[in-house]
NUDRENRO-212245 format. One line per field, with one value per residue: residue number from 0; residue in one letter; x, y, z of N, C-alpha, C, O, CB in turn. Coordinates in steps of 0.05 Angstrom, whole numbers, m for minus. Atoms other than C-alpha are relative to their C-alpha. Glycine has a CB too. Layout:
voti: c(NUM, ...)
lumpa: c(a, ...)
nu: c(X, ...)
nv: c(Y, ...)
nw: c(Z, ...)
cau: c(X, ...)
cav: c(Y, ...)
caw: c(Z, ...)
cu: c(X, ...)
cv: c(Y, ...)
cw: c(Z, ...)
ou: c(X, ...)
ov: c(Y, ...)
ow: c(Z, ...)
cbu: c(X, ...)
cbv: c(Y, ...)
cbw: c(Z, ...)
END
This chain:
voti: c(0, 1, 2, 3, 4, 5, 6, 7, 8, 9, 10, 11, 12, 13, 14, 15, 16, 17, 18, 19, 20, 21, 22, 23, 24, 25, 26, 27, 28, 29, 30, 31, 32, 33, 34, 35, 36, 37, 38, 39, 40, 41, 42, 43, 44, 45, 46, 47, 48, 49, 50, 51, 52, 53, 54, 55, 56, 57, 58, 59, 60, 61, 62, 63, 64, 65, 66, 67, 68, 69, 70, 71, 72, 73, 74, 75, 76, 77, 78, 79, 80, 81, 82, 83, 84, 85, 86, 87, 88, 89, 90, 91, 92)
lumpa: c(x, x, x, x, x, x, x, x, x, x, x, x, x, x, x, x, x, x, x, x, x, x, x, x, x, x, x, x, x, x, x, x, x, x, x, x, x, x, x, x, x, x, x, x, x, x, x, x, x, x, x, x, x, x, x, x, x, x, x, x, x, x, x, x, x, x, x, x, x, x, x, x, x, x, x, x, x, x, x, x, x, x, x, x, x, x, x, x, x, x, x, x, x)
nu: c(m29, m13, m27, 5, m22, 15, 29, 2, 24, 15, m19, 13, m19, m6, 28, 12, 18, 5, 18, 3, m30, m19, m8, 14, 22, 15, m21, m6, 7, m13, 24, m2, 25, m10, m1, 26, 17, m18, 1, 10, m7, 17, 0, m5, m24, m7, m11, m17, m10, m3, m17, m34, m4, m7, m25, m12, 5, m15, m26, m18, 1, 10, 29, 32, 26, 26, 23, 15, 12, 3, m7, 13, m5, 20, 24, m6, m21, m14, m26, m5, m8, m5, 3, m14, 4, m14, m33, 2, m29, m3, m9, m10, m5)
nv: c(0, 24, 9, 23, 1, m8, 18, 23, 16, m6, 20, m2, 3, 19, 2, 38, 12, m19, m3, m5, 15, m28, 2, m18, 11, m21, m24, m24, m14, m19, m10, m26, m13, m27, 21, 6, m21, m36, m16, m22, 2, m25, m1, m25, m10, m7, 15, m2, m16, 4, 35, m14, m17, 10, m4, m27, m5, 24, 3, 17, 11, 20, m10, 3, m2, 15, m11, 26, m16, 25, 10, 5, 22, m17, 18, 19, 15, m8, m11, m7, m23, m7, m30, 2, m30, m7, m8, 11, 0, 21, m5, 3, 13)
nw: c(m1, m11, m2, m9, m18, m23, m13, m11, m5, m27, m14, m23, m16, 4, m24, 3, 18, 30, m4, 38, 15, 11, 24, 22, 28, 23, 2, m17, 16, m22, m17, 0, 9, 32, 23, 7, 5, 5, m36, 6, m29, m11, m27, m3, 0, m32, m11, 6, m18, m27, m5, m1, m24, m16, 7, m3, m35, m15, 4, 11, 28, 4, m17, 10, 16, 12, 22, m5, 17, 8, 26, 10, 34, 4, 11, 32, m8, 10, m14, m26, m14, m27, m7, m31, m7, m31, 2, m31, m2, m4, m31, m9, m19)
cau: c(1529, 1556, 1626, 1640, 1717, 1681, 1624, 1636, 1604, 1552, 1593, 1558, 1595, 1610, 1549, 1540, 1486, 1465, 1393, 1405, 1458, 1518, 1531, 1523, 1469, 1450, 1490, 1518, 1478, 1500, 1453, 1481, 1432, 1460, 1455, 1374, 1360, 1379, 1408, 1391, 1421, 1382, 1411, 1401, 1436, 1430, 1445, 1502, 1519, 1512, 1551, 1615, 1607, 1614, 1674, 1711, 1693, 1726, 1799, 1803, 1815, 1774, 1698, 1640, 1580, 1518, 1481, 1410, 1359, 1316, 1312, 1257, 1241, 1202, 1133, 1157, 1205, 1258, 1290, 1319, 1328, 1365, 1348, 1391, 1362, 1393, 1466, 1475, 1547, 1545, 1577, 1642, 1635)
cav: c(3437, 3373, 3362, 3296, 3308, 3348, 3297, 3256, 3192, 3192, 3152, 3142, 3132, 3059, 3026, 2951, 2936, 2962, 2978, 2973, 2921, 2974, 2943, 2988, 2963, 3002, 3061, 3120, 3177, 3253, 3282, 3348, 3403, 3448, 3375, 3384, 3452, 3531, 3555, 3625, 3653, 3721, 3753, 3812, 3875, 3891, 3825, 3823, 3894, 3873, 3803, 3853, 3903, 3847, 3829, 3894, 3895, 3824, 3823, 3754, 3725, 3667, 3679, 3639, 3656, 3632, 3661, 3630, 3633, 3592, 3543, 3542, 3502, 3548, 3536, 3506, 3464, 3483, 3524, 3533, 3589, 3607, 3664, 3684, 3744, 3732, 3745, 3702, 3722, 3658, 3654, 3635, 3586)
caw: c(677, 694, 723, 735, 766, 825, 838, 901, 917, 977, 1033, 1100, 1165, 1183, 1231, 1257, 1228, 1158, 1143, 1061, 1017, 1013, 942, 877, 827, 766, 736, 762, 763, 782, 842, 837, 844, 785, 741, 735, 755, 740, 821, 831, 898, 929, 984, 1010, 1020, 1100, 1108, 1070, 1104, 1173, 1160, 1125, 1184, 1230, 1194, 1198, 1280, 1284, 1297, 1282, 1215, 1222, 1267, 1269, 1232, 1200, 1138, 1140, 1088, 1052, 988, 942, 871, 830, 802, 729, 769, 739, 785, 848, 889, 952, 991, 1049, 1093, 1167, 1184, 1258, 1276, 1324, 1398, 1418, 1463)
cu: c(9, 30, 7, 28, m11, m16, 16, m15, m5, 22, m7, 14, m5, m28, m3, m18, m16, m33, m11, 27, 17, 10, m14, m8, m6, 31, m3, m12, 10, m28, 6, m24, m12, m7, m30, m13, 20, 1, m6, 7, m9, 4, m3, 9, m6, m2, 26, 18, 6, 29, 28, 1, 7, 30, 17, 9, 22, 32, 11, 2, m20, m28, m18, m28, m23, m9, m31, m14, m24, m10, m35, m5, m20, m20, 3, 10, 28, 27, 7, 7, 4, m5, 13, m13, 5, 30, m5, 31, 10, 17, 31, 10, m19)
cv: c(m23, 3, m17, 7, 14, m15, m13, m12, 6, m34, 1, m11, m42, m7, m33, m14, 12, m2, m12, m18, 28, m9, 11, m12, 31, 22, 20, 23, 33, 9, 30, 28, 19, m29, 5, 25, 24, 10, 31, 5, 35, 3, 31, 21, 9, m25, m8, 29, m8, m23, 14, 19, m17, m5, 15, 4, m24, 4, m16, m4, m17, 10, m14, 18, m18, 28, m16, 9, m25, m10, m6, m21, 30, m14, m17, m20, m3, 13, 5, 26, 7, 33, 6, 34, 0, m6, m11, 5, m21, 11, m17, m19, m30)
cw: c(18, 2, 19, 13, 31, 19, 20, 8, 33, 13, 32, 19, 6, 23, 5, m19, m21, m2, m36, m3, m11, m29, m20, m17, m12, m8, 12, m11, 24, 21, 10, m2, m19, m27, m17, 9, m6, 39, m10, 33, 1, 26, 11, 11, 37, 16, m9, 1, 29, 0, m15, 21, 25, m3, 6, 32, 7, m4, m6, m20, m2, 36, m7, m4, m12, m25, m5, m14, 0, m31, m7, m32, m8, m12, m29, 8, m6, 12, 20, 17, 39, 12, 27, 9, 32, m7, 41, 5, 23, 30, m13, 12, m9)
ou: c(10, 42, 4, 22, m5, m18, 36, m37, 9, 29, 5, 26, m21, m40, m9, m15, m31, m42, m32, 47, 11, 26, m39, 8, m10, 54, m23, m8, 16, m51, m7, m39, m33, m11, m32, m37, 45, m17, m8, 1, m2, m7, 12, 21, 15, m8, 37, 40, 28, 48, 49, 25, 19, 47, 31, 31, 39, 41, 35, m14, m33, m22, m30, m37, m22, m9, m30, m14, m28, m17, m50, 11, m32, m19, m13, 6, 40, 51, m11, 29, m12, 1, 6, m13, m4, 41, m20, 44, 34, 21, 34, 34, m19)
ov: c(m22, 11, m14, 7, 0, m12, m22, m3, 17, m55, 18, m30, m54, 11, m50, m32, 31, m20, m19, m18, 45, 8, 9, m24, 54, 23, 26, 30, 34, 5, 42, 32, 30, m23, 1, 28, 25, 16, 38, m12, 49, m10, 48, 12, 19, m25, m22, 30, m5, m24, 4, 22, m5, 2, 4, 12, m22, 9, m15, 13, m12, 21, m10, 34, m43, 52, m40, 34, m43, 7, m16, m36, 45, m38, m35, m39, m22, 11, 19, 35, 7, 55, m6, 54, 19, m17, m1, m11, m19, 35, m27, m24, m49)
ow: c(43, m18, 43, 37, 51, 44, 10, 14, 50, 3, 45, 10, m8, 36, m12, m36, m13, 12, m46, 11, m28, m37, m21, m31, m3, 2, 25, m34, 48, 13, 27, m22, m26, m50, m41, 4, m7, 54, m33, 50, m17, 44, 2, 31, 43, 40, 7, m9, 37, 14, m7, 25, 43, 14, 22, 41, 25, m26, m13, m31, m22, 57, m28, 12, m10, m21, m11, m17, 16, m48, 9, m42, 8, m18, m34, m7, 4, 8, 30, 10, 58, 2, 47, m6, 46, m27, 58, m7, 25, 36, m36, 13, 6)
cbu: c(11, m8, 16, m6, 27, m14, m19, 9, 5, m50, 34, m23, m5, 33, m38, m15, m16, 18, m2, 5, m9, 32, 2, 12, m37, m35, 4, 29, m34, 17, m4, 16, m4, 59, 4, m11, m20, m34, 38, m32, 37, m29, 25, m8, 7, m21, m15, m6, m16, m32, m20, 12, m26, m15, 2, m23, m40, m10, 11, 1, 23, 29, m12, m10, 7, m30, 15, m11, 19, m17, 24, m5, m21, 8, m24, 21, m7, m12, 8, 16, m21, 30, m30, 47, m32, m12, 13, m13, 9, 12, m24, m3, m6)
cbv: c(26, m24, 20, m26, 19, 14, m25, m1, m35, 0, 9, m9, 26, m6, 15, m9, m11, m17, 29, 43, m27, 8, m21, 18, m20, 23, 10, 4, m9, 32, m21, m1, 9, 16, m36, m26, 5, 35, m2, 1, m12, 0, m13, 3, 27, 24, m15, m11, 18, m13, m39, 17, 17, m18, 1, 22, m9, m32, 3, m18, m12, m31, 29, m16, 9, m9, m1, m11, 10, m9, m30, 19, m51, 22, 21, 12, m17, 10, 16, m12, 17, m9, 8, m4, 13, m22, 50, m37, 29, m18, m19, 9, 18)
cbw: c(10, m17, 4, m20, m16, m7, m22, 13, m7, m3, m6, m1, 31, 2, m16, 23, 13, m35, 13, m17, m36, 21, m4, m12, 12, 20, m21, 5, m12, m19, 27, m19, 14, 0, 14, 12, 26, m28, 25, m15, 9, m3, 8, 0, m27, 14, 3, m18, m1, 13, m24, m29, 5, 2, m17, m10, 15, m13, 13, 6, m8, m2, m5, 18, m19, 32, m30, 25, m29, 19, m1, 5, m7, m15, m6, m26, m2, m13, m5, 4, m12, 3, 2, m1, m10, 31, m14, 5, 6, m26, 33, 4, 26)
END
């Protein structure tokens, strides 16, 4: 599933001295991670309990957090998969 109105180009902060010619050769290609594989997102449920029970507790609207997991390819290569299984409800300060 390609959607090219979504895509933005990669745009790196500004730096004295460049490492690479910032001029584009070749065509444009997407580097999306949905362009070339199937995602697959696995999270599970008493971490997605804890992380809405935190919610609920917070009075504010807006609370740092973290969800932390991690990304695999699978063996065909084919496909990706995220796995989230901590809930970090993050400090304050």
């Amino acid at each position: 599933r390609f959607v090219p109105k979504r895509m933005v180009p990669f745009s790196f902060p500004l730096s004295k001295c460049a490492l690479w010619d910032p001029v584009p050769m070749g065509d444009v290609i997407g580097a999306h991670v949905t362009y070339y594989r199937n995602p697959k997102l696995s999270l599970l449920e008493k971490t997605l309990r804890l992380a809405y029970r935190h919610a609920k507790q917070n009075e504010k609207k807006l609370f740092p957090c973290f969800l932390l997991g991690t990304l695999a390819i699978s063996e065909d290569g084919e496909g990706v998969t995220l796995t989230i299984d901590r809930f970090d409800p993050g400090r304050e300060v």
